[in-house]
C-alpha positions in Angstrom: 0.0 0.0 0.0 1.3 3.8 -0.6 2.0 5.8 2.1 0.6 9.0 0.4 -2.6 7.3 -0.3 -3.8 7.1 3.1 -2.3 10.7 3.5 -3.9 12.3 0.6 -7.2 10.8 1.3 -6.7 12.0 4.9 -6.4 15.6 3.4 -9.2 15.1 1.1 -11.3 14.2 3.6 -10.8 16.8 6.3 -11.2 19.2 3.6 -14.0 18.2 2.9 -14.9 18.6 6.7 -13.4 22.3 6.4 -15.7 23.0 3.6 -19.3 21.2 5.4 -18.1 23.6 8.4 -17.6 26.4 6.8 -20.9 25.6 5.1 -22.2 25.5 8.7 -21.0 28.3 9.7 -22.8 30.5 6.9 -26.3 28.9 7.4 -25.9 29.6 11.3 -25.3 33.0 10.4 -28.3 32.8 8.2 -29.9 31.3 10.9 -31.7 28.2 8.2 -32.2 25.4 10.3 -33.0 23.1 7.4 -29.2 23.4 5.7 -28.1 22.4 9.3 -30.1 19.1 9.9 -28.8 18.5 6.4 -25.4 19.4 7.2 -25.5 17.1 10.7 -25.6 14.0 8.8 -22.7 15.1 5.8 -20.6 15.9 9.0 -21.2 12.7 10.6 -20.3 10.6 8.0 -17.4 12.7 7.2 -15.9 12.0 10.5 -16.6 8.9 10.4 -14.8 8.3 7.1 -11.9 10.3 8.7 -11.7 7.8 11.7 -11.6 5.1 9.5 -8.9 6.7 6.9 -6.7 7.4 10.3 -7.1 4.4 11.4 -5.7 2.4 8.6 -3.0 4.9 8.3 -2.3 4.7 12.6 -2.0 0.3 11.7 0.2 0.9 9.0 2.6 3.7 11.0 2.9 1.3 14.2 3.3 -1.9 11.7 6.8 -0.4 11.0 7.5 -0.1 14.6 7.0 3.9 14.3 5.6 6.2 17.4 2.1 7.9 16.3 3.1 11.4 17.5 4.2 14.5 15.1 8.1 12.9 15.0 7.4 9.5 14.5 5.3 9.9 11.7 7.6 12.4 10.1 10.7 9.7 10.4 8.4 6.6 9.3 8.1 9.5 5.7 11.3 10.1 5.8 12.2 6.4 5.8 9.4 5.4 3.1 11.3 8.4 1.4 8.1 10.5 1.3 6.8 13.7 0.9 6.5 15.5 4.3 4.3 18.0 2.1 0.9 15.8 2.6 1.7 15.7 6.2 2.3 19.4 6.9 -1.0 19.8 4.6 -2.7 17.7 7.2 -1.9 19.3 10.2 -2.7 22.4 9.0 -6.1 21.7 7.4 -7.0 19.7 10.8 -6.1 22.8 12.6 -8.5 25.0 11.3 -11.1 22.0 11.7 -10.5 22.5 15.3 -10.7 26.2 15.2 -13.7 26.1 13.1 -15.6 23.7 14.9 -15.0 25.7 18.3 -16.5 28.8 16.7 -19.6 27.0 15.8 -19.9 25.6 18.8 -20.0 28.5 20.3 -22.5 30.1 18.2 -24.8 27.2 18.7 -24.0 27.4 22.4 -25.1 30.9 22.5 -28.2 30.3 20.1 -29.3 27.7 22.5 -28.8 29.8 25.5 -31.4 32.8 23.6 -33.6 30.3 22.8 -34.3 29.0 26.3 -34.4 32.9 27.4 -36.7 33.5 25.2 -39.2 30.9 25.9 -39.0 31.7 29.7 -39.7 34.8 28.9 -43.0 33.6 26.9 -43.7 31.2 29.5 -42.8 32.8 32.5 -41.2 29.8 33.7 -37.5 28.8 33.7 -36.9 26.3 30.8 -35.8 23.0 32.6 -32.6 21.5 31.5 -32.9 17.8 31.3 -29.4 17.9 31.2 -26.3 19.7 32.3 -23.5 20.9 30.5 -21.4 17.7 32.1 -24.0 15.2 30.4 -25.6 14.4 33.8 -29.2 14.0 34.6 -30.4 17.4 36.3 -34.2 17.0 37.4 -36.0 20.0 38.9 -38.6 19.6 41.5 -41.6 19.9 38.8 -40.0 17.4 36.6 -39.4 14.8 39.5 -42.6 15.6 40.6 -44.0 14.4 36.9 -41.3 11.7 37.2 -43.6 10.5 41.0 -47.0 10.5 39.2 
């Protein structure tokens, strides 16, 4: 198998990532909820082709004995005699994933935040949070109450 297949479809792959993020980022600002559902599910089986591209290239690093870390992949290209280029490409592309993705988060972080605002201030009643930010359960009083009945 080449080496630079696994690393070019790697690159391929996250920028394709870059560019469903970047589409995300445009239809939050446009605030159109139905590119986002559609964008949820081109994102999630992006990643999941990413997982499975690293993890083919991960086997076939550590095959050769090599450490998985920024050095040990650069000296297992060196020793196949490859270009670092696709490498460097990565790195960088899954950089401004990462950046990327934070800044949507946070924009969805604070639409959801207004959101529940708003519909206390409709209701009159604070929004209960089935969950907290940790991932844990968080019942109020009313909702345990409706839990009892």
């Amino acid at each position: 198998m080449n080496v630079s297949h696994p690393l070019q479809a790697l690159c391929q792959q996250s920028m394709r990532l870059l560019d469903l993020l970047l589409q995300e980022r445009q239809a939050l600002q446009d605030n159109h909820l139905t590119t986002l559902t559609g964008l949820l599910s081109q994102k999630e089986d992006c990643v999941q082709a990413l997982m499975q591209l690293e993890i083919g290239f991960r086997e076939q690093v550590q095959r050769e004995g090599f450490n998985l870390d920024t050095d040990g992949i650069s000296a297992w290209l060196e020793r196949q005699r490859y270009s670092q280029l696709p490498w460097t490409q990565l790195k960088a592309i899954l950089q401004v994933v990462r950046d990327l993705n934070g800044i949507n988060g946070t924009v969805i972080s604070r639409a959801e935040r207004n959101t529940q605002r708003l519909l206390e201030i409709i209701t009159g009643q604070p929004q209960v949070n089935t969950y907290r930010a940790n991932g844990l359960h968080s019942a109020s009083q009313l909702s345990r109450a409706y839990g009892r009945a």
